[in-house]
C-alpha positions in Angstrom: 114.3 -181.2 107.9 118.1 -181.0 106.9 119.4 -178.1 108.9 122.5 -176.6 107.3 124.0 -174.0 109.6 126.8 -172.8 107.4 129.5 -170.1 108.2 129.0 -166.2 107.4 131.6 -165.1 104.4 135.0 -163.2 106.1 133.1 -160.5 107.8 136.1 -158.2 107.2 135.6 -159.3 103.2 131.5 -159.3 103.7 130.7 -155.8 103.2 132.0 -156.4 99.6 130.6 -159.9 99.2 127.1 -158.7 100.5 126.9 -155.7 98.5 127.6 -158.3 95.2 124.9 -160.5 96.6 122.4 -158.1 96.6 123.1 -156.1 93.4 122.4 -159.3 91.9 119.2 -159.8 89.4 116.3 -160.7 91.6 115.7 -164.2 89.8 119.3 -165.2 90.0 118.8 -164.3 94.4 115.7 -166.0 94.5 117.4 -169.6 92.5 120.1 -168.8 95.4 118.2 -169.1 98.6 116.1 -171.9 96.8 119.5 -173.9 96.7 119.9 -172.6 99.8 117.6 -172.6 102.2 116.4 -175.7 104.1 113.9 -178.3 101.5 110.8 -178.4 104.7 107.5 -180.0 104.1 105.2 -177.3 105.1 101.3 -177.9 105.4 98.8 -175.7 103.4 98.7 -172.6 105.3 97.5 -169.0 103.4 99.7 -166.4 104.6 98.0 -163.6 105.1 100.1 -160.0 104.7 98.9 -157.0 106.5 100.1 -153.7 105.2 99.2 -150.3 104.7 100.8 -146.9 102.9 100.1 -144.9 105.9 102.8 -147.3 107.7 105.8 -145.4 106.1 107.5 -142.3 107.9 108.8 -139.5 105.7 109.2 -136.0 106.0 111.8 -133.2 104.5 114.6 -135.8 105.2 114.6 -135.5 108.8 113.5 -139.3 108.8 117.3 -139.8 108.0 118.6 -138.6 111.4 118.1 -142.1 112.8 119.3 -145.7 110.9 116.5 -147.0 110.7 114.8 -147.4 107.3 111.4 -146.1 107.8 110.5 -145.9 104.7 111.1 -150.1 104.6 107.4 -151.1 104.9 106.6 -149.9 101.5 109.7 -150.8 99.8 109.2 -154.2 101.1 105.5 -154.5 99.8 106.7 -152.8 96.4 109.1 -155.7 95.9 106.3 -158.1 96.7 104.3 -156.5 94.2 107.3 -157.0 91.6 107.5 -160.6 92.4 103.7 -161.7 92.8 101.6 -159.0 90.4 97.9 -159.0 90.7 98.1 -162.2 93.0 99.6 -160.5 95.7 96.1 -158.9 96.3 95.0 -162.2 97.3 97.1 -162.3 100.4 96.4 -158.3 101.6 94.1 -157.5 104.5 93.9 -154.2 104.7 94.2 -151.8 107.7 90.8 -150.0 109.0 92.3 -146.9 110.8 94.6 -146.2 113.6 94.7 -147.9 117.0 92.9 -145.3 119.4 93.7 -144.0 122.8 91.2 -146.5 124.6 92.8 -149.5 122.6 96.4 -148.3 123.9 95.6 -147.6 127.9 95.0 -151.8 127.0 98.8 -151.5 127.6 100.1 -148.2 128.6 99.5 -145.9 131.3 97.6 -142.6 130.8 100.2 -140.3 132.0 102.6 -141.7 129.3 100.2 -141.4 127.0 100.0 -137.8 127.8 103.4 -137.0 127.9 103.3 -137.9 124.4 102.3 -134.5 123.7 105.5 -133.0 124.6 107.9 -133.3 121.5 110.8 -133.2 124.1 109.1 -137.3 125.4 108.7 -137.9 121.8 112.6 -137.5 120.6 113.4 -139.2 123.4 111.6 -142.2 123.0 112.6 -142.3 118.8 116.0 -141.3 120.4 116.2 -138.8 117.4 116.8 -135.2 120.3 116.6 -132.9 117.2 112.8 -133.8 116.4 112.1 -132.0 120.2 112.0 -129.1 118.4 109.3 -129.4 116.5 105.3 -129.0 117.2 103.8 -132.0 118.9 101.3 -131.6 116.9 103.6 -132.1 113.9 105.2 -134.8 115.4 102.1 -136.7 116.3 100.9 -136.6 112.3 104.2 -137.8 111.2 105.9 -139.7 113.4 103.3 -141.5 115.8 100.0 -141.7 113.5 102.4 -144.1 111.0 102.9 -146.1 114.4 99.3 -146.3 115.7 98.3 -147.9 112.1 101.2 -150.0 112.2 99.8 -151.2 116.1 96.6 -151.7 114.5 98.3 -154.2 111.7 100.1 -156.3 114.8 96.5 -156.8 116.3 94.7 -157.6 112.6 97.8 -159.9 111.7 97.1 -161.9 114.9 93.6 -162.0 113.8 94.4 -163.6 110.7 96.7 -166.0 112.1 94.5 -167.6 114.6 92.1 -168.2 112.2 94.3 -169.1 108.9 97.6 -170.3 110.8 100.2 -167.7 109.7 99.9 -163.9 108.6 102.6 -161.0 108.4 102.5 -157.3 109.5 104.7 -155.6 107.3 105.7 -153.1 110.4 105.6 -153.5 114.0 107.5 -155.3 116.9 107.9 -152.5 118.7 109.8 -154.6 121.8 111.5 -151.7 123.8 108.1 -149.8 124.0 107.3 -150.1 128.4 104.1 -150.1 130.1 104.9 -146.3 131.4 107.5 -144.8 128.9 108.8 -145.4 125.3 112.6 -145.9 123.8 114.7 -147.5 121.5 111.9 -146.1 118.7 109.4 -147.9 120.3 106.6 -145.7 121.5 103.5 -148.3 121.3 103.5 -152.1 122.5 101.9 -154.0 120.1 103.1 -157.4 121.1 101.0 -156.5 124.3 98.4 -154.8 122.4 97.7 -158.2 120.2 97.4 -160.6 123.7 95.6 -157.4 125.6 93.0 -157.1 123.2 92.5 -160.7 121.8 92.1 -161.1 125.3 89.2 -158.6 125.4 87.7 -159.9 122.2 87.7 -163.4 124.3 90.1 -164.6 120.9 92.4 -165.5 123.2 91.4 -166.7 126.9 93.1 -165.7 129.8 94.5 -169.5 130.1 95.7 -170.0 126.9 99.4 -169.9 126.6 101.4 -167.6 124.4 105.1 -167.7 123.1 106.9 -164.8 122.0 110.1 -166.1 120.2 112.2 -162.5 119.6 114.9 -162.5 117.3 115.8 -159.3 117.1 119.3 -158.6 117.7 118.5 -156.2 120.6 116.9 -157.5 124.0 112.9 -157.1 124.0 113.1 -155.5 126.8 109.5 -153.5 126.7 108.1 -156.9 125.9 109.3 -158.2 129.6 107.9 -155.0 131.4 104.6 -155.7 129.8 104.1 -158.9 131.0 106.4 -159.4 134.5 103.9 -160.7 136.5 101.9 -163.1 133.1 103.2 -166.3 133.0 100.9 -167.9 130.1 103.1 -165.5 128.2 106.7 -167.4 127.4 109.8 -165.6 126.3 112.3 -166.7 123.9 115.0 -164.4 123.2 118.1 -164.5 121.6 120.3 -161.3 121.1 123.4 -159.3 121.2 124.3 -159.2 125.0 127.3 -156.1 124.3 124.1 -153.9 123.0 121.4 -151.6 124.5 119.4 -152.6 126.4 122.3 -154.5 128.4 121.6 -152.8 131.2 118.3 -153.7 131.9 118.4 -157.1 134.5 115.0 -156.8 135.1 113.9 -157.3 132.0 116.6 -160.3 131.4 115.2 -161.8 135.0 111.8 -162.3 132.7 112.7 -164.2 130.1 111.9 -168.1 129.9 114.5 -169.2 127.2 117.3 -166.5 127.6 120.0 -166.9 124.8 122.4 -164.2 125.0 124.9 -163.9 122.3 128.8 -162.8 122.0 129.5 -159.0 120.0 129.9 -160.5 116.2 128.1 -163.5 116.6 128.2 -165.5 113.2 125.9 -167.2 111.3 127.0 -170.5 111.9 127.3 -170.0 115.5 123.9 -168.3 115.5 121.8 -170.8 113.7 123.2 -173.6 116.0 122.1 -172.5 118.8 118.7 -171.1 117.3 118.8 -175.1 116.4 119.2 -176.7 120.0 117.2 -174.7 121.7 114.0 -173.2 119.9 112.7 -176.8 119.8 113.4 -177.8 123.1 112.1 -174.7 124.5 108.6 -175.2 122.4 108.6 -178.6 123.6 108.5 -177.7 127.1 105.6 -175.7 126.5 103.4 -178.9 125.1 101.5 -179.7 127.9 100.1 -175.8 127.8 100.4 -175.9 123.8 100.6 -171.9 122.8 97.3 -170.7 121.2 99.3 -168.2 119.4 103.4 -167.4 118.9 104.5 -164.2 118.2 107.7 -164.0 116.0 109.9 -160.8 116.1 111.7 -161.7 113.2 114.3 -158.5 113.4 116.6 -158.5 110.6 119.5 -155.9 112.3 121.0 -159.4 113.0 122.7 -158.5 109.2 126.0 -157.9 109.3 125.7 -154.7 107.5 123.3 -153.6 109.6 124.9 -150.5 111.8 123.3 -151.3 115.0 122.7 -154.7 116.0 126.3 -155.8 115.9 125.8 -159.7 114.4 127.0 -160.9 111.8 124.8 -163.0 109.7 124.3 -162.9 105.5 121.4 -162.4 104.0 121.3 -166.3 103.4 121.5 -167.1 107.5 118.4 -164.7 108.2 116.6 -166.5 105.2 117.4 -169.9 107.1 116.7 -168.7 110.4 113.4 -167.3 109.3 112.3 -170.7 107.6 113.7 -173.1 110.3 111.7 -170.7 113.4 108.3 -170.9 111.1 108.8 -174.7 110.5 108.8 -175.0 114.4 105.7 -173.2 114.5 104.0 -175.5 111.6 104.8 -178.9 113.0 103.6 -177.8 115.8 100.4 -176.6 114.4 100.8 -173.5 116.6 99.7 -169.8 114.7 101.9 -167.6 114.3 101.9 -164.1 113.2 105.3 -162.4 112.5 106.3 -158.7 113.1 109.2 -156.9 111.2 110.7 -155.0 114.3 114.4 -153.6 114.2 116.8 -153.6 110.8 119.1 -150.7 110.3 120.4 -151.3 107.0 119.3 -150.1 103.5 118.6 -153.9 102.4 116.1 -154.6 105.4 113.6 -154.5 103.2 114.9 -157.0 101.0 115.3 -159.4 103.8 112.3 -158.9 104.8 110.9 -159.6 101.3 112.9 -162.3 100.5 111.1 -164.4 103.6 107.1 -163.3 102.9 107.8 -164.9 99.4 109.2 -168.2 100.6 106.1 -167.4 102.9 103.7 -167.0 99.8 105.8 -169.2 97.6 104.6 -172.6 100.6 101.4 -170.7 101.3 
């Protein structure tokens, strides 16, 4: 593995230069990142790609009060579908129905999930105050159903990865969702929804050891709240220390491999440390090898992204993608990769542009 850990373009010049990169044709991108991206030897592994329709989150606009794309889901399977036709089909598993209420007191309490019926809790956790005006009802149907499939995916992705080494849900990594309360548009934990109930399907026993590397460019703080007192579970997380949830020690107290980063952080600087310490970290869990890693691969590490306050091109999150499931492979650990934060309008194209190298070593 050559690891090339290049500068970001002039961030104060990048807007332009990454706007240029991605209005360009999709073949010419793909030859790109193929010159690109690291040449890795990766074993035969199907990727399997978890998706559903009922994942996407639109109605009368109001879906554009907050950043985030949430209609990314679909336009990242659509541009799968453009690059992979009928074969594409090959790789689906397809969603059954909506995690329940008896799946989610797994990892939740039952007076939060109550207070979900108040639309006041609701806006509060999607941090979106003008949706408290609406029925619960209203917002249950069209804000948290989409979530409780997308739950269901994280668990069914996790599945598929244990038993095929690698699979993608095209949603979840809802990180900042807490045993007792949601935020930061996080209402349901599914990263503790996938251990909780492998756990219960005796998938996963209550020894094996679990790694959760979270790049999202926000602190998983939910993630450590679910699992303060589990140490089979390991934390890696790197992320913008100047951001929300900054102010949450606690949390920070959890994690195993903590990596916080400087406001602006570059993608050279990034993927250098990403390089000296993901593999030592893994290492030090050999003698308890992980039965399953969960990846958070956030892309609002982007520097056009309008929250997560990094600064890597399209190219770094490409690299940082490839080089984190690498890792994974020569360990021979399964690994099942969520989509989590990205609040720009070419998420969805990052996010594409990995599940095809994904599909393209498959």
């Amino acid at each position: 593995l050559h690891h090339i850990a290049s500068k970001s373009p002039n961030q104060k010049k990048g807007d332009r230069n990454l706007n240029r990169e991605f209005s360009r044709p999709l073949n010419y991108r793909r030859r790109l990142h193929e010159r690109r991206a690291w040449q890795v030897t990766l074993p035969p592994m199907k990727t399997q790609i978890v998706y559903h329709p009922n994942y996407n989150i639109s109605f009368f606009g109001i879906e554009r009060l907050h950043p985030f794309d949430s209609k990314k889901y679909g336009r990242a399977w659509s541009l799968l579908k453009e690059r992979f036709g009928p074969a594409l089909a090959d790789h689906q598993i397809p969603v059954d129905r909506p995690v329940s209420d008896e799946e989610l007191l797994l990892v939740h309490t039952r007076e939060y999930l109550e207070s979900l019926h108040s639309p006041a809790n609701i806006a509060a956790a999607l941090e979106v105050p003008v949706l408290g005006k609406l029925p619960a009802g209203v917002l249950s149907w069209l804000v948290l159903r989409p979530m409780r499939w997308a739950a269901r995916g994280s668990v069914i992705a996790a599945r598929a990865a244990l038993d095929n080494g690698a699979a993608v849900n095209l949603s979840g990594g809802y990180h900042h969702a807490k045993p007792n309360r949601g935020e930061g548009f996080c209402v349901f934990s599914d990263i503790a929804l996938i251990v909780r109930q492998l756990r219960s399907e005796n998938l996963l026993r209550p020894e094996d050891s679990i790694v959760c590397v979270d790049l999202d460019a926000h602190q998983g703080n939910g993630v450590c709240h679910q699992f303060l007192s589990d140490r089979q579970f390991h934390i890696f997380d790197m992320y913008n220390q100047s951001i929300y949830p900054k102010a949450d020690f606690e949390a920070r107290r959890r994690i195993n491999g903590n990596f916080p980063l400087p406001f602006a952080c570059a993608g050279g600087r990034y993927l250098s440390i990403l390089h000296q310490s993901l593999p030592s970290f893994l290492d030090s869990l050999a003698e308890d090898k992980p039965r399953l890693a969960i990846y958070n691969a956030g892309t609002d590490v982007f520097a056009g992204d309008q929250l997560g306050g990094l600064h890597l091109s399209a190219d770094d999150i490409l690299q940082r993608d490839l080089f984190v499931m690498h890792e994974f492979r020569r360990r021979q650990i399964p690994f099942v990769m969520l989509l989590s934060g990205g609040y720009s309008r070419q998420s969805y194209r990052l996010v594409a542009d990995t599940v095809t190298k994904m599909l393209d070593h498959g």
